[in-house]
C-alpha positions as CSV (number, residue, x, y, z in Angstrom):
1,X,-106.5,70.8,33.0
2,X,-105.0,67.0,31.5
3,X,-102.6,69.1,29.5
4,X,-101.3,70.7,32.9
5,X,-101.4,67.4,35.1
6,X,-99.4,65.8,32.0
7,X,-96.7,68.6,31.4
8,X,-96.2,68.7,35.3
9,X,-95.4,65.1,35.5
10,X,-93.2,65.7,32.6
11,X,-91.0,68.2,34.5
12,X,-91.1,65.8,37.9
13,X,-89.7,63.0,35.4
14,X,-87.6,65.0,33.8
15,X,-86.2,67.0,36.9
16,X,-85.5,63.8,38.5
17,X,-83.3,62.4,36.1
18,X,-81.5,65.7,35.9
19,X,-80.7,65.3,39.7
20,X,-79.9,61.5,39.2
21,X,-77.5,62.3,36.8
22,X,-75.6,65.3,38.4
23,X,-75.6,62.8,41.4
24,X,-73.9,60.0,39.3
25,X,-71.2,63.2,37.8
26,X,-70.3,64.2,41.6
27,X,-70.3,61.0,42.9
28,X,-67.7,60.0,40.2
29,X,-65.8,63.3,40.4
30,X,-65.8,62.4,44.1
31,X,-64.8,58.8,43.9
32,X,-61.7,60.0,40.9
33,X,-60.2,63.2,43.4
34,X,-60.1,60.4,46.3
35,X,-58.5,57.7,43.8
36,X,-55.3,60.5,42.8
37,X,-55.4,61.2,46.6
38,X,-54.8,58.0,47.6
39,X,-52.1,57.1,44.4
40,X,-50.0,60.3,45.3
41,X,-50.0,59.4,49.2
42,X,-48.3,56.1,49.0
43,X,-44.7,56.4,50.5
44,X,-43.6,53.3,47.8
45,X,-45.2,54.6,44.4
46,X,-42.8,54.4,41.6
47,X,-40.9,57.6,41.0
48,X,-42.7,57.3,37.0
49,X,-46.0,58.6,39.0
50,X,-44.5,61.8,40.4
């Protein structure tokens, strides 16, 4: 019964991190799409951007 108890607090750990770092990949991908948004809407960007 440990050996259970153990290997499920395993998976909670490790499924945890797993959705930590898939929030940290979106977030990023997120913040990098709204970044290129912003650069390509600005009426005085340098023609080199285009």
């Amino acid at each position: 019964m440990k050996k259970v108890k153990d290997f499920l607090k395993k998976c909670q750990r490790t499924s945890f991190l797993t959705s930590l770092a898939l929030v940290v990949v979106a977030l990023s991908e997120v913040a990098a799409d709204t970044c290129v948004i912003w650069i390509l809407g600005q009426e005085d960007m340098p023609e080199e951007l285009l």
